[in-house]
C-alpha positions in Angstrom: 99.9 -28.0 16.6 97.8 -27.0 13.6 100.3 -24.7 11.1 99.3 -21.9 8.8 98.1 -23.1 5.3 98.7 -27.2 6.1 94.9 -27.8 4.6 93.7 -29.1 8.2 89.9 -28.3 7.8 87.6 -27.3 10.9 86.0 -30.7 11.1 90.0 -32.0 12.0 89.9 -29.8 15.0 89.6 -31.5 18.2 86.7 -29.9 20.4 87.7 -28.1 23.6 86.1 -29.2 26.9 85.1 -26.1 28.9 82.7 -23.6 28.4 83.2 -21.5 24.7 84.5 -18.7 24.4 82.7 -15.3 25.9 83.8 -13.4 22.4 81.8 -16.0 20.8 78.5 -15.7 23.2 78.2 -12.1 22.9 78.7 -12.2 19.3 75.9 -14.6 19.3 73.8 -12.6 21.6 74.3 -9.7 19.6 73.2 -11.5 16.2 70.1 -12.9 18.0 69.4 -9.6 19.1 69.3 -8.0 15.5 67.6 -11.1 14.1 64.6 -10.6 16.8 64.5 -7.3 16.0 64.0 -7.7 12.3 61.7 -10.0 12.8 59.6 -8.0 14.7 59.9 -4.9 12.9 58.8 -7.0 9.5 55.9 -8.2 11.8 54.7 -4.2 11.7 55.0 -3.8 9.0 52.9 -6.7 7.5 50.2 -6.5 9.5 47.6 -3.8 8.3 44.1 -3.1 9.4 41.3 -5.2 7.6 40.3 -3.8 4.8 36.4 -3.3 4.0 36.2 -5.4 0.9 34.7 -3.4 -2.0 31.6 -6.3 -2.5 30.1 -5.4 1.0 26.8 -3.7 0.7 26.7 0.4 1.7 24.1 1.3 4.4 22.1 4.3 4.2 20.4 4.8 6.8 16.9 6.4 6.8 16.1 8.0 10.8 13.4 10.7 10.1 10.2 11.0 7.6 12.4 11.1 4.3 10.4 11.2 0.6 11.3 9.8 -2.6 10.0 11.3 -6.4 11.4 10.7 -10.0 14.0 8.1 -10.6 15.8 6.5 -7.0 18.9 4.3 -7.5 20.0 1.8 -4.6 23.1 0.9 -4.9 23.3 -0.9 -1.4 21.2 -1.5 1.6 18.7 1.1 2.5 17.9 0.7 6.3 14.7 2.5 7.3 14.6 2.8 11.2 12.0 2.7 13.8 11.4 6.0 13.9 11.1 6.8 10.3 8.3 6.8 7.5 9.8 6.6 3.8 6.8 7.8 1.7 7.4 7.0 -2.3 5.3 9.4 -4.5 3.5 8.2 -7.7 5.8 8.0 -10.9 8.9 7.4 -8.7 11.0 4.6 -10.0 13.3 2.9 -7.5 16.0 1.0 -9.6 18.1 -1.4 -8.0 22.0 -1.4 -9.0 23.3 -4.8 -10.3 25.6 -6.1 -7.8 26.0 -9.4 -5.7 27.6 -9.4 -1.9 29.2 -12.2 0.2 27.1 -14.6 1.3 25.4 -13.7 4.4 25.3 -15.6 7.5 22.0 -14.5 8.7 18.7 -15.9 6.6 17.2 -12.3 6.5 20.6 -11.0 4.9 21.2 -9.2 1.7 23.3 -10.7 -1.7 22.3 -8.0 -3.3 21.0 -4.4 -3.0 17.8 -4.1 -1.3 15.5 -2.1 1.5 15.5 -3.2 5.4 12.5 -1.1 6.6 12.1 -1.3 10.9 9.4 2.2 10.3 7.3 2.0 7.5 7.3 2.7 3.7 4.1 4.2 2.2 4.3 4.3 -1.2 0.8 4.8 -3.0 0.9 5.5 -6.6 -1.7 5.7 -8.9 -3.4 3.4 -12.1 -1.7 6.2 -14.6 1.6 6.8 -12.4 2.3 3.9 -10.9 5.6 3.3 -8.7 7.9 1.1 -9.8 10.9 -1.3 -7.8 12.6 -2.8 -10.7 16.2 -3.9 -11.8 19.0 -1.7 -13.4 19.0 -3.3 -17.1 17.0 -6.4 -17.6 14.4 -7.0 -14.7 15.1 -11.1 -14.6 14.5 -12.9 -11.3 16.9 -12.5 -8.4 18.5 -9.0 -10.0 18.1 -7.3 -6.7 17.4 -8.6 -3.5 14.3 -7.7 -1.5 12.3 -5.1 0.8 12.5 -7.0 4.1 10.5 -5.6 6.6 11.2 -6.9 10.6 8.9 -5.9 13.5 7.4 -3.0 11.1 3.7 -1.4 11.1 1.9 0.9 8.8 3.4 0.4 5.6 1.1 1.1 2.6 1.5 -0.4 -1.4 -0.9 0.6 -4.0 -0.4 0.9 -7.6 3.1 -0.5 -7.3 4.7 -2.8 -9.9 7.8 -5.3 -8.3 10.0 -7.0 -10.7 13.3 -8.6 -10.6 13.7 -9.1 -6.9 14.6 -12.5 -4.8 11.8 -12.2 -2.9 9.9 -8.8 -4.2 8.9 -8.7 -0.1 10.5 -10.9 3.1 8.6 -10.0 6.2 8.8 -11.3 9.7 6.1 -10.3 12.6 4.8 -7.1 10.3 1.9 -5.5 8.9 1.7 -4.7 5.6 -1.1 -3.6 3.2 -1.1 -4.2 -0.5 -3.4 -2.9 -2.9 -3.9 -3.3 -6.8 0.1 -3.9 -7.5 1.7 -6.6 -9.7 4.4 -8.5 -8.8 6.1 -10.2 -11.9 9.3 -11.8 -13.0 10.4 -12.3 -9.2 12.2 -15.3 -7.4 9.3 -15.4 -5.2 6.1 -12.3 -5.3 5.9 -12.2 -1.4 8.0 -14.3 1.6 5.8 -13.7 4.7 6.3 -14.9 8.2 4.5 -14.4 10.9 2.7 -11.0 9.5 -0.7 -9.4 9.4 -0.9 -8.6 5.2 -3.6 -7.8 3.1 -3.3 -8.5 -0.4 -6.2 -7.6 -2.4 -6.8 -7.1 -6.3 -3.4 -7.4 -7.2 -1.5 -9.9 -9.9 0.9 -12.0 -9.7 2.7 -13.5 -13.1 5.6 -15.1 -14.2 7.4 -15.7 -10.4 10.1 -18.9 -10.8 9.4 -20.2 -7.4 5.6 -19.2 -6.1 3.7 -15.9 -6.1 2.8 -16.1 -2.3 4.7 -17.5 0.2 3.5 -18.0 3.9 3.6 -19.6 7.5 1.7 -18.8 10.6 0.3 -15.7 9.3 -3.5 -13.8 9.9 -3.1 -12.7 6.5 -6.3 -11.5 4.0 -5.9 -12.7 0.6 -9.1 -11.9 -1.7 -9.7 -10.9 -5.7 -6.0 -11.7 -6.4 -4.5 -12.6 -10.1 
């Protein structure tokens, strides 16, 4: 038999057939138990709620007749609904803020701040008050995004300048009427697809990529720059 203090170490003791002892299953239990426990409480409390990421564009959305004067700032993405006109008044300047956003999965999203218009935007300025979509700071290609107009009617430009922008207009099945504006210093002047546009005596200068940009369109293009 093993004596008290004879340096016999656990790995000398024989094993004992038989079940082991119940002392040592419940304290076994017992340590599972708190261990589970632990584990789970940990799993609380490291599991927050996703966090909107502060690179995600703002909407602001636009649902009745809304007008816009003096100097505008769009910080994220202005959505103009169905049942809304946005009517711009000469002199206004819309600035764009400079900021980039995550890739988007769609090809109509935004990567930067821009205008979504579903109703209509009239904005008719005139030859010694024009209106004015430009950049905040330097107005160099791409600085803001676009006006991207989807399944929208009505919408008037005249006396407008567009500078800066990806694409200073993206529109898909649309009608759209531009008169006497200039579109310089853009990605691209105009992305259409599938639209009804009119773009008469207006000028287009300085665009990296092209100044018009169509497919399967009934557009009128006539006295352009």
């Amino acid at each position: 038999p093993r004596r008290e203090g004879d340096g016999v170490g656990p790995r000398d003791i024989p094993r004992r057939a038989g079940p082991p002892d119940r002392g040592v299953i419940t304290r076994r239990l017992a340590l599972g138990a708190l261990l589970l426990g632990a584990s789970l409480a940990a799993g609380c409390a490291t599991a927050p709620a996703p966090l909107r990421t502060a690179a995600e564009p703002e909407i602001t959305l636009i649902g009745a007749d809304t007008v816009w004067s003096g100097d505008v700032r769009v910080d994220g993405v202005v959505h103009i609904r169905k049942t809304a006109t946005l009517t711009i008044l000469p002199g206004t300047r819309v600035v764009f803020a400079r900021r980039s956003f995550p890739p988007p999965d769609a090809h109509e999203g935004f990567v930067a701040p821009g205008i979504r218009v579903e109703g209509r935007i009239v904005a008719v300025g005139t030859e010694d008050a024009p209106i004015r979509f430009t950049a905040e700071g330097a107005a160099v290609p791409a600085s803001w995004d676009k006006i991207l107009f989807t399944f929208s009617e009505g919408n008037r430009f005249e006396h407008c300048v567009f500078e800066g922008a990806r694409y200073a207009f993206h529109s898909h099945f649309s009608g759209i009427a531009v008169r006497r504006c200039v579109f310089r210093g853009n990605e691209e002047g105009v992305r259409l697809g599938t639209s009804r546009v009119l773009i008469e005596g207006s000028v287009f200068t300085g665009n990296l990529v092209r100044g018009i940009n169509f497919r399967e369109c009934r557009n009128e293009i006539r006295r352009n720059l």
